[in-house]
BABAPA-908971 format. One line per field, with one value per residue: residue in one letter; z, x, y of N, C-alpha, C in turn. Coordinates in Angstrom, 1 decimal, m for minus. Example, Ala and Ser with C-alpha at 12.3 -4.5 7.8 and 13.67 -1.06 7.14 Angstrom:
BEGIN
resn	c(A  S) $
npz	c(7.8  7.1) $
npx	c(13.2  12.8) $
npy	c(m5.7  m2.2) $
capz	c(7.8  7.1) $
capx	c(12.3  13.7) $
capy	c(m4.5  m1.1) $
cpz	c(7.8  7.9) $
cpx	c(13.2  12.9) $
cpy	c(m3.3  0.0) $
END
This chain:
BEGIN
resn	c(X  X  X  X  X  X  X  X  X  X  X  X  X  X  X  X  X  X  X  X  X  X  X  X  X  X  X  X  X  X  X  X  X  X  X  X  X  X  X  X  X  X  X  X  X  X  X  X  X  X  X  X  X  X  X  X  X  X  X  X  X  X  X  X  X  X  X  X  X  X  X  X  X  X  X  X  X  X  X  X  X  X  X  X  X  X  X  X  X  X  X  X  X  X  X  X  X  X  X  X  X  X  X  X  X  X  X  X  X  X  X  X  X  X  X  X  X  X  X  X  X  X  X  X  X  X  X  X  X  X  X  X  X  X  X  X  X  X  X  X  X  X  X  X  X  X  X  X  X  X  X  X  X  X  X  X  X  X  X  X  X  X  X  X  X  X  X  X  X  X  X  X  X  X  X  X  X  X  X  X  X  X  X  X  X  X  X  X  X  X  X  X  X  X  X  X  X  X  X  X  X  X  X  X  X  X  X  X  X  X  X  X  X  X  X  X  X  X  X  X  X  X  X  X  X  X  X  X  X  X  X  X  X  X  X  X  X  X  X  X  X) $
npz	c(78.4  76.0  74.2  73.6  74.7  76.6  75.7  75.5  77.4  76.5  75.4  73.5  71.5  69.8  67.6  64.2  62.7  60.6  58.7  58.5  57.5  55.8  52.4  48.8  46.7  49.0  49.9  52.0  54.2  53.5  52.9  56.2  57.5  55.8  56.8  59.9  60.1  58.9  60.5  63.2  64.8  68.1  69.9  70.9  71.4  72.0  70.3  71.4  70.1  70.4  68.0  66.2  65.0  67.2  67.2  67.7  66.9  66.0  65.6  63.6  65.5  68.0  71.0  71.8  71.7  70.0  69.6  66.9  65.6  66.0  67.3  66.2  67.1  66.8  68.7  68.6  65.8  66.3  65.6  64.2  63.8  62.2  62.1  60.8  61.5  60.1  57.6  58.3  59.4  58.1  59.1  62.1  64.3  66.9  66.8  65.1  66.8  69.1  68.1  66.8  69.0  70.6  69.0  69.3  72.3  72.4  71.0  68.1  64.8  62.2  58.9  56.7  54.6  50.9  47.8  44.1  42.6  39.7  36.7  36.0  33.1  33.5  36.6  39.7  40.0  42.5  44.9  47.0  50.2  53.0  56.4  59.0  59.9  58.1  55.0  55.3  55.6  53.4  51.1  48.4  47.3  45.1  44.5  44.2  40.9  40.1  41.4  44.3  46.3  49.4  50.7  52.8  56.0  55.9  54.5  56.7  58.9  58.0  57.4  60.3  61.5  60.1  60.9  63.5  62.8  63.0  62.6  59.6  57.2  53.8  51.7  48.5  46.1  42.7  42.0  41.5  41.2  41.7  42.9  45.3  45.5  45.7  44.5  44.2  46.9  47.1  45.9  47.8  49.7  49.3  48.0  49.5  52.5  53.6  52.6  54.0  56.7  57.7  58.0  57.0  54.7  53.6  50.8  48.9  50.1  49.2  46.4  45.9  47.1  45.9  44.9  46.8  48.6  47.4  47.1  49.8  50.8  48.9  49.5  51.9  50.4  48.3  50.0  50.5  48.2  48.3  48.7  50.7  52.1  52.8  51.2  52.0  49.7  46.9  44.9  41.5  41.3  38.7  39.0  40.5  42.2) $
npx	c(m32.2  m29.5  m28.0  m25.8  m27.2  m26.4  m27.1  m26.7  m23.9  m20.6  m17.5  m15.3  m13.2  m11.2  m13.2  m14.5  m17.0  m19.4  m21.2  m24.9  m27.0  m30.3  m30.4  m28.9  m30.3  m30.2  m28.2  m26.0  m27.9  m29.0  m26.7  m25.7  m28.5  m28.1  m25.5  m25.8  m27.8  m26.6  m24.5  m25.9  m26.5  m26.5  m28.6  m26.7  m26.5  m28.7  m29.4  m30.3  m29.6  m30.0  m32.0  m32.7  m35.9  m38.6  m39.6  m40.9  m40.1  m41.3  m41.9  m42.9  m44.6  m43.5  m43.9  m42.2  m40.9  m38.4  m35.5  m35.6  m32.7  m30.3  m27.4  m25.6  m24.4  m21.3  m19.9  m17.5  m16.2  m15.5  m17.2  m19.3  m22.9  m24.5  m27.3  m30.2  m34.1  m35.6  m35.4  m32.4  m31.7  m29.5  m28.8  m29.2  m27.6  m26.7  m26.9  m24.6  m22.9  m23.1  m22.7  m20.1  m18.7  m18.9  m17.6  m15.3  m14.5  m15.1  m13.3  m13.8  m13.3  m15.1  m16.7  m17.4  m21.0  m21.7  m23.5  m23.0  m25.1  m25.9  m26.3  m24.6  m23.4  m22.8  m20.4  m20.8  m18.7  m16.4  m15.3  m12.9  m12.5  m11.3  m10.5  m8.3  m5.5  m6.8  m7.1  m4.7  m5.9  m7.4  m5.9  m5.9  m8.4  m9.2  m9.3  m11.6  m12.8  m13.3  m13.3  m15.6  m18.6  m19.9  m22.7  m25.8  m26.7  m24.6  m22.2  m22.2  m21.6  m19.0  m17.5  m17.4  m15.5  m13.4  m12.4  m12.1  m9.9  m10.4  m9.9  m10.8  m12.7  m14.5  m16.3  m17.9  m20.0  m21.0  m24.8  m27.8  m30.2  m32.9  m34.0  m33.9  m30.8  m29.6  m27.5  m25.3  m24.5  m23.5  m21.4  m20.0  m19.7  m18.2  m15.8  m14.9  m15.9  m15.4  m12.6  m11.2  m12.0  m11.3  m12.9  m14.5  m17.6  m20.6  m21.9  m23.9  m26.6  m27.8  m27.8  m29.8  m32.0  m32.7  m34.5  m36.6  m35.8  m35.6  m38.2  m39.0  m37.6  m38.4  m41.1  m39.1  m37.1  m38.8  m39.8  m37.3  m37.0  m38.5  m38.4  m37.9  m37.0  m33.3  m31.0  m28.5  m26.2  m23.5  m21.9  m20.2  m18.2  m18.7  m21.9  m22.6  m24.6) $
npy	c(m22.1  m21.0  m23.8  m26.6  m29.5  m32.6  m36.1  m38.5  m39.6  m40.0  m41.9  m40.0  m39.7  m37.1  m36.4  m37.0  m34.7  m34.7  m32.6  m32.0  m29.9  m29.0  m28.6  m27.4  m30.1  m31.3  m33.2  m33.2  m33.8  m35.9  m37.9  m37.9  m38.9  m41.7  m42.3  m42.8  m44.8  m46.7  m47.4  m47.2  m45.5  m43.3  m40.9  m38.6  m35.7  m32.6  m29.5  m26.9  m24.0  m20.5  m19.1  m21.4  m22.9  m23.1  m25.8  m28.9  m32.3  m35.0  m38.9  m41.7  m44.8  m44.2  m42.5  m40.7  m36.8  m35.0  m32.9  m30.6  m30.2  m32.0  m34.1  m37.1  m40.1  m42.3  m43.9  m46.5  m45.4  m42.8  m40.7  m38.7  m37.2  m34.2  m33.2  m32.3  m31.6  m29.8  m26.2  m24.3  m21.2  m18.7  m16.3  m16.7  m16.0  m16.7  m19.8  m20.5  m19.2  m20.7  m23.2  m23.5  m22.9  m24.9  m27.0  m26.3  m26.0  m29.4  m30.7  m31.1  m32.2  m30.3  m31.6  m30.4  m30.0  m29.1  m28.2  m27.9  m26.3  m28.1  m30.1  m32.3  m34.4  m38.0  m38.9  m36.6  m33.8  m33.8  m31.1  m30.1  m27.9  m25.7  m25.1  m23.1  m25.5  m28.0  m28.2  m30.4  m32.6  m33.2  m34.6  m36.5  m34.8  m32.4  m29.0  m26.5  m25.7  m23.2  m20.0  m18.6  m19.3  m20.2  m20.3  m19.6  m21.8  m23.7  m22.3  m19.7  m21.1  m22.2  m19.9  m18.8  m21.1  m20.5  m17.9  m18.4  m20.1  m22.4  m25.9  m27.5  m29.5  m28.5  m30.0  m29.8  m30.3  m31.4  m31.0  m32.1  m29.3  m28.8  m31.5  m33.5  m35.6  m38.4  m39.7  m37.6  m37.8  m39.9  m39.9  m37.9  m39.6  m41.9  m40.5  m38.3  m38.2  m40.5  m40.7  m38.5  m38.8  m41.5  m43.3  m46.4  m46.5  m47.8  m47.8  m48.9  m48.9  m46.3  m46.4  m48.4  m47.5  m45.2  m43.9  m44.4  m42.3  m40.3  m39.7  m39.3  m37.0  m35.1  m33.0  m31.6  m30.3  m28.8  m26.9  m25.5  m24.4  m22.2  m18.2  m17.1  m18.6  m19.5  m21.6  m23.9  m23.2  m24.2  m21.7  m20.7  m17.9  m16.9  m17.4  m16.2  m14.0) $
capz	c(78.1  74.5  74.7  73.2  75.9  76.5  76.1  76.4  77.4  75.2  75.3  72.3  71.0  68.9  66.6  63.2  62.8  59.5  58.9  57.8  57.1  54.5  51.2  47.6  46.5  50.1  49.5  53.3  55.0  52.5  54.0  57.6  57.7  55.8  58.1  61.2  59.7  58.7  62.2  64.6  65.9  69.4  70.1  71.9  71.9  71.2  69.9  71.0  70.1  69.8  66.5  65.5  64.9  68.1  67.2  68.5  66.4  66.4  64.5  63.7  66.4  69.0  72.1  72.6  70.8  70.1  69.0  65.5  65.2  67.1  67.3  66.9  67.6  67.0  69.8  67.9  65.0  66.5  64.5  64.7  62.3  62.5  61.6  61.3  60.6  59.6  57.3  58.9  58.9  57.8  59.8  63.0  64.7  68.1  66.6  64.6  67.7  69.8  67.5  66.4  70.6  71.1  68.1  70.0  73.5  72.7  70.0  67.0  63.8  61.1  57.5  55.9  53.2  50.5  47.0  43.5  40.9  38.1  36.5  35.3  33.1  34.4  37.8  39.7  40.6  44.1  45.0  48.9  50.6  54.3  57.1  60.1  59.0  57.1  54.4  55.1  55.3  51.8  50.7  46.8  47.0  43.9  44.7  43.0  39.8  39.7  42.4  44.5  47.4  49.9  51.3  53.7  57.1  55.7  54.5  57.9  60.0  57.3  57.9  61.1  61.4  59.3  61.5  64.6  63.2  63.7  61.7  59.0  55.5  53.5  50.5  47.3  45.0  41.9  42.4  41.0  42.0  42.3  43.4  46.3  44.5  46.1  44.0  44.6  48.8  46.9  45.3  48.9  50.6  48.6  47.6  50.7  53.7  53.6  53.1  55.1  58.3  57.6  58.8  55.8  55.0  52.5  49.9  48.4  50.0  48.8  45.3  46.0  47.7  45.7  44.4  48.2  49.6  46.7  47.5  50.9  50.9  48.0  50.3  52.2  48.8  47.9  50.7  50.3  47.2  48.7  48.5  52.3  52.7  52.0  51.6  51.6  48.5  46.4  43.5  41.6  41.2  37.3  38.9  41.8  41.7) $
capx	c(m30.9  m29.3  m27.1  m26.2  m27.5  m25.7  m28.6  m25.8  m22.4  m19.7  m16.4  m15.2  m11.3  m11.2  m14.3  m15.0  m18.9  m20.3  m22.6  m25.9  m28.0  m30.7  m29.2  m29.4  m30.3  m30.5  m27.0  m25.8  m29.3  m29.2  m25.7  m26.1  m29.4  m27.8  m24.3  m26.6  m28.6  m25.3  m23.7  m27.1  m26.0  m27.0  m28.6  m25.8  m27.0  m29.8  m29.1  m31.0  m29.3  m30.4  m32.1  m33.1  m36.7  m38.7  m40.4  m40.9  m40.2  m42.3  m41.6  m44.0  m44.2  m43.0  m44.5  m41.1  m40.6  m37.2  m35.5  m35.4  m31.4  m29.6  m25.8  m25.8  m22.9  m21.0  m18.4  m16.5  m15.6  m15.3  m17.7  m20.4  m23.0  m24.8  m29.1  m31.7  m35.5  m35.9  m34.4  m31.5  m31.1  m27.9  m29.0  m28.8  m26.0  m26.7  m26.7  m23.4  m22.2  m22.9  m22.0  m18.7  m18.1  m18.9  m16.8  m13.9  m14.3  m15.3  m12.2  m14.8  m13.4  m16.3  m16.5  m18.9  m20.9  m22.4  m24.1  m23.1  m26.1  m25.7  m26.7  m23.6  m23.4  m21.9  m20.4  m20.5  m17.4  m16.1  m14.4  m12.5  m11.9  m10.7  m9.9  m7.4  m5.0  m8.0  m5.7  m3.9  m7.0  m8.0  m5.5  m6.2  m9.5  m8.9  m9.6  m12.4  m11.8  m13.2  m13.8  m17.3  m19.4  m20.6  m23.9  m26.8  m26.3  m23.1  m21.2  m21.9  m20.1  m17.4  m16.9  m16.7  m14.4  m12.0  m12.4  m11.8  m8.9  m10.6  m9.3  m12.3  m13.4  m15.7  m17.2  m18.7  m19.8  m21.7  m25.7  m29.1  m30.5  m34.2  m34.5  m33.1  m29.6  m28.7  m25.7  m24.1  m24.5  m22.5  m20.0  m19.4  m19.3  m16.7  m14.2  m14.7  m16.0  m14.5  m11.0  m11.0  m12.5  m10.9  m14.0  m15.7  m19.0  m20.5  m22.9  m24.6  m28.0  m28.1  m28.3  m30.6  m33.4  m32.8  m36.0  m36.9  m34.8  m36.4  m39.7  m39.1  m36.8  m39.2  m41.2  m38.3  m36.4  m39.5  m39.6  m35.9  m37.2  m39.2  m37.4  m37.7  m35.4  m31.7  m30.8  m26.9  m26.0  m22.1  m22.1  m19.2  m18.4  m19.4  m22.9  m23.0  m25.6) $
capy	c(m21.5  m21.8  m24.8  m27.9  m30.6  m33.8  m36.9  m39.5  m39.2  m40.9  m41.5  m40.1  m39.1  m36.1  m37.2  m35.5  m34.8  m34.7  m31.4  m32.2  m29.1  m29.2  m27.0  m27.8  m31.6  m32.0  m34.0  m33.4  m34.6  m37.9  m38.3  m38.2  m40.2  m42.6  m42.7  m42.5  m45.7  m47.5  m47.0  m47.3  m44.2  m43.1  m39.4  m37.8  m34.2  m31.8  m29.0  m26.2  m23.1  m19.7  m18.9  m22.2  m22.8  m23.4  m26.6  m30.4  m33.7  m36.6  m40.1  m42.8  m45.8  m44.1  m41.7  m39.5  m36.2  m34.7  m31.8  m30.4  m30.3  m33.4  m34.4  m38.6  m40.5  m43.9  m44.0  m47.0  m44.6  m41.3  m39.9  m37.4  m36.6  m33.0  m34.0  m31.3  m32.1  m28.4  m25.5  m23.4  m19.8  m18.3  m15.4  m17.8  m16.2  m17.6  m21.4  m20.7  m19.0  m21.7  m24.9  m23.4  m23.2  m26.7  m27.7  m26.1  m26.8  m30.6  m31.1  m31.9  m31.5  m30.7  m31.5  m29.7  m30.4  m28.0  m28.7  m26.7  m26.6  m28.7  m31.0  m32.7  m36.1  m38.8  m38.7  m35.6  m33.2  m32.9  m30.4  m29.3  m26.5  m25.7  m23.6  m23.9  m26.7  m28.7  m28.8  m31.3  m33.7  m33.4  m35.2  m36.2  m34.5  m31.5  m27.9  m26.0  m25.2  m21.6  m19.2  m19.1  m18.8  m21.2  m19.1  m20.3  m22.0  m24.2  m21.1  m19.2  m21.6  m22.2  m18.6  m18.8  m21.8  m20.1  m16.4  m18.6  m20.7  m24.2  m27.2  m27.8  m29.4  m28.0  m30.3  m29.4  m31.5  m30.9  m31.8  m31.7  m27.9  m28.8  m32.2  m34.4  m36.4  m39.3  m39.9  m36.7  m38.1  m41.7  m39.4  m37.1  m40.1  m42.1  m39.7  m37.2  m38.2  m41.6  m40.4  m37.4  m39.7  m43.5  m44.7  m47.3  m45.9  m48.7  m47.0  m49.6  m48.4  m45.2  m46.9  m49.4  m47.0  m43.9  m43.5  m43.8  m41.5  m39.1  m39.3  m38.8  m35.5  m34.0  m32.2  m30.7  m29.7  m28.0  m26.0  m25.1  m23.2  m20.9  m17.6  m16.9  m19.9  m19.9  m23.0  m24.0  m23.5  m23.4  m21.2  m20.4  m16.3  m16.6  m17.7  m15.4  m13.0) $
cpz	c(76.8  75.0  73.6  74.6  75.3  76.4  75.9  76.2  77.1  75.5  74.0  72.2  70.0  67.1  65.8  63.2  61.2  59.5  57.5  57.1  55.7  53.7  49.8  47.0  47.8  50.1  51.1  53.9  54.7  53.1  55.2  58.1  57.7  56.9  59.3  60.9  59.5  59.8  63.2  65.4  66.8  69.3  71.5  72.2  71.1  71.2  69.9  71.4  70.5  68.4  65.7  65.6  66.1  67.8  67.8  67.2  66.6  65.2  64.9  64.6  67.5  70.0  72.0  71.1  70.7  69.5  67.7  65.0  66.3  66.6  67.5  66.8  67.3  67.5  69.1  67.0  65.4  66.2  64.8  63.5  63.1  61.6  61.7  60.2  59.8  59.1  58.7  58.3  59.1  58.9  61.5  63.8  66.0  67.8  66.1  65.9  68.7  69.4  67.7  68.1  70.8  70.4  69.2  71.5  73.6  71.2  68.9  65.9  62.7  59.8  56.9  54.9  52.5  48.4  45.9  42.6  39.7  37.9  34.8  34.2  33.1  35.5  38.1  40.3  42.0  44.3  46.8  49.2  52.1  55.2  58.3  58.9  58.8  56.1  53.8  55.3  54.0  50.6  48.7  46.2  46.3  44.6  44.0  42.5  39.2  41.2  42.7  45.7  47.9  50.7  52.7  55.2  57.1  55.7  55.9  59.0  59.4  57.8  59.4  62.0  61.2  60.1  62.7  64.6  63.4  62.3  61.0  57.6  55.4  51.7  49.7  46.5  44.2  41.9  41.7  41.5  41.9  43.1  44.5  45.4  45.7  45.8  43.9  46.2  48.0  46.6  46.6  49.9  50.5  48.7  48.8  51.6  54.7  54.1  54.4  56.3  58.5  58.3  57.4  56.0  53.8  51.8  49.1  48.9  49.8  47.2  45.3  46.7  47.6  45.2  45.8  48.6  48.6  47.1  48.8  51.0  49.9  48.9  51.4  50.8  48.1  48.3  51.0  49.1  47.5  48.8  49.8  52.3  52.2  52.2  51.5  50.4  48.2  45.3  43.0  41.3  39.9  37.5  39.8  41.5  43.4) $
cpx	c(m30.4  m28.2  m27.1  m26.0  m27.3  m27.1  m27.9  m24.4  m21.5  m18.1  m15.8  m13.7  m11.3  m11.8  m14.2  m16.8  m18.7  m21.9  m23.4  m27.3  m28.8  m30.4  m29.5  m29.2  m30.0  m29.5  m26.6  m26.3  m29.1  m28.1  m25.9  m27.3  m28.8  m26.2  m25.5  m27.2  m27.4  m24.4  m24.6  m26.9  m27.0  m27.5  m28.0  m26.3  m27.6  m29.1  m29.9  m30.2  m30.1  m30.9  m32.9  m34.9  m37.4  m40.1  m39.9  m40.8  m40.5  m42.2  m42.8  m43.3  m43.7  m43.6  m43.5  m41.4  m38.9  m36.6  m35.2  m33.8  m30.7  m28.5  m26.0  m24.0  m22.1  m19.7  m17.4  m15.4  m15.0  m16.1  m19.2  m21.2  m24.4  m26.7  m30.1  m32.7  m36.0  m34.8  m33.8  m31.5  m29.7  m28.0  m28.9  m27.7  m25.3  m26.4  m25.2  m22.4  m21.3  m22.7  m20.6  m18.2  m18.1  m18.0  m15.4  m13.6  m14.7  m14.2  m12.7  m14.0  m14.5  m15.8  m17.8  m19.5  m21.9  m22.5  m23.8  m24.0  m25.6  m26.1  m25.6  m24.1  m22.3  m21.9  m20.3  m19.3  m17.6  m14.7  m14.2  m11.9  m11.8  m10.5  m9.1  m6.0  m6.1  m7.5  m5.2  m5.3  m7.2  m7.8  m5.6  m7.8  m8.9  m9.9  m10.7  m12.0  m12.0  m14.0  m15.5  m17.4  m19.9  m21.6  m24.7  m25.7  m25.2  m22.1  m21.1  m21.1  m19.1  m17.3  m16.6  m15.5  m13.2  m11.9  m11.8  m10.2  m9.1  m10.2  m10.8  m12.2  m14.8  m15.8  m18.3  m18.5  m21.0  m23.4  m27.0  m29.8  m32.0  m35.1  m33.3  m31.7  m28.4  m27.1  m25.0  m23.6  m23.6  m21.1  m19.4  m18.8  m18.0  m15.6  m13.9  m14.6  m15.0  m12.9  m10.9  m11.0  m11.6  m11.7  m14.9  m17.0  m19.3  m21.8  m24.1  m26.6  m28.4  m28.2  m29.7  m31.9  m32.9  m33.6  m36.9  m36.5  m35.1  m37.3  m39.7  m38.7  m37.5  m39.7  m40.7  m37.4  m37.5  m39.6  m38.5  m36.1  m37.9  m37.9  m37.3  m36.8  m34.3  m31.2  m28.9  m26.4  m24.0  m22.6  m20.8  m19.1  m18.9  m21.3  m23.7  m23.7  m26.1) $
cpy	c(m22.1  m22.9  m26.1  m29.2  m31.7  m35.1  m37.9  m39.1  m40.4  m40.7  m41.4  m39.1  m37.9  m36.3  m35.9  m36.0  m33.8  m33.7  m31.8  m31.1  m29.3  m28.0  m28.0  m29.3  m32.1  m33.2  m34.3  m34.1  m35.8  m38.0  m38.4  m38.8  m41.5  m43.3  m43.2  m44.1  m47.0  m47.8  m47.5  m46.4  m44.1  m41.0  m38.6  m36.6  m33.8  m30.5  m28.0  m24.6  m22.1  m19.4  m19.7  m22.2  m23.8  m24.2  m28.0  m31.6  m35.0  m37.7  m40.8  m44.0  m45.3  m42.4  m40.0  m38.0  m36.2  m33.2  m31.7  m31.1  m31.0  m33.7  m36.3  m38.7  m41.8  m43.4  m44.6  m46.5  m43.5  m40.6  m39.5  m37.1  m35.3  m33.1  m33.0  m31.8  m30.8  m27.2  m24.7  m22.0  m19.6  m17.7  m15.6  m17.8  m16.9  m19.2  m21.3  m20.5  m20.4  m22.7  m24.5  m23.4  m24.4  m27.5  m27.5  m26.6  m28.7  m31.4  m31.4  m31.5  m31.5  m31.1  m31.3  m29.9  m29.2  m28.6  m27.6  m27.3  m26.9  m29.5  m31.8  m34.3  m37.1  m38.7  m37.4  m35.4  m33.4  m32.2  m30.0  m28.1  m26.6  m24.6  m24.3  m24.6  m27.8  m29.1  m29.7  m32.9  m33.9  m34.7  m35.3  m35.4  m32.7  m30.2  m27.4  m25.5  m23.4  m21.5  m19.2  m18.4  m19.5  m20.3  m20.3  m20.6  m22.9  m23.0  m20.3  m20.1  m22.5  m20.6  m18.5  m19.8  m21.1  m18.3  m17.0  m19.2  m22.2  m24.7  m27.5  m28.5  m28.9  m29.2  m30.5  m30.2  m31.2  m31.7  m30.7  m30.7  m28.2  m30.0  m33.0  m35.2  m36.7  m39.4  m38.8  m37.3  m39.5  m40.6  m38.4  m38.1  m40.5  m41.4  m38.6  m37.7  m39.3  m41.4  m39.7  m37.7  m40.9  m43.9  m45.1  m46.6  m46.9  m47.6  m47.4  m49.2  m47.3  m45.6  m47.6  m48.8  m45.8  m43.2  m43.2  m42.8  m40.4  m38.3  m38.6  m37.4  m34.6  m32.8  m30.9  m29.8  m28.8  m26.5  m25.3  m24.0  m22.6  m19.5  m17.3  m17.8  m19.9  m21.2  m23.2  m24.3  m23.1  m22.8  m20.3  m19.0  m15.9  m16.4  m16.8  m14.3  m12.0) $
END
């Protein structure tokens, strides 16, 4: 049965969870690893919608599998981060179906995250967007500066957030369009996630092992370019095709 199944129960106060789908420079993923790693999070729930891709995940050192797309958890904080080992279909209406229900009946608010191609110099932009009252989270976080399109399996459950009425962020932030970029995942954390949440997130190892955290996500960022896959991408309406 589709569902998201509980695999420890928590007591948790109206937590935000941090969406991690893989999407352009894989910026989300590198986020929620690294929270999840920073925290010792726990695996609160699997995540087996409708839609999603019907495979098994296996780590080194250890016997268990698990499912592709998993919910961890740090009770302390509140906080929730959203982990898939595998692309998302947009097309996926059963998973959107069913997250965006869980978001509502278990009080979650998301913050979403989504990646625009570029390849800025210096630091990159971030930019927020919202639905519900979301809004009022943002705080000093600057609006985008031209019109767009958040696509892939981020955009579909921003759309539906904002069709249902749920309280949401959505952050964009300017990022390397063919390879994994750590330092967009320093600049979402910082100026976004951070605020938006009040829970510290230190960043320091996302510097310090971003040539790791390259190599590793290559692979998937590759296969993000295949044209079969949509990946979560922003693009603003000048780019939109």
């Amino acid at each position: 049965m589709a569902q998201i199944r509980t695999i420890e129960e928590l007591d948790l106060d109206s937590p935000y969870i941090v969406e991690g789908l893989p999407g352009i420079g894989l910026v989300g993923q590198i986020i929620v690893d690294h929270i999840e790693d920073s925290f010792g999070m726990s695996e609160h729930a699997a995540v087996d919608c409708e839609g999603l891709p019907q495979v098994a995940v296996f780590q080194e050192g250890t016997h268990d599998v698990r499912s592709p797309v998993r919910i961890h958890a740090d009770e302390e904080n509140d906080l929730l981060v959203l982990q898939s080992d595998v692309p998302v279909s947009p097309k996926a209406e059963g998973f959107v179906d069913c997250l965006v229900g869980w978001l509502e009946q278990e009080d979650v608010t998301p913050v979403f995250v989504s990646g625009l191609p570029s390849r800025p110099e210096g630091v990159p932009s971030l930019f927020g967007v919202s639905t519900g009252d979301g809004g009022s989270l943002l705080g000093d976080i600057e609006p985008p500066e031209q019109g767009g399109v958040v696509s892939g399996p981020t955009g579909a459950l921003l759309k539906a957030a904002n069709d249902r009425g749920i309280d949401s962020v959505g952050l964009i932030v300017e990022t390397d369009p063919q390879f994994p970029d750590p330092a967009a995942a320093r600049v979402v954390v910082e100026k976004g996630i951070t605020p938006v949440t009040g829970v510290e997130i230190g960043t320091d190892a996302l510097v310090e092992k971003s040539e790791e955290i390259m190599e590793a996500k290559k692979q998937l960022a590759e296969r993000l370019q295949d044209p079969e896959e949509e990946a979560t991408t922003a693009t603003t309406t000048g780019m939109y095709h």
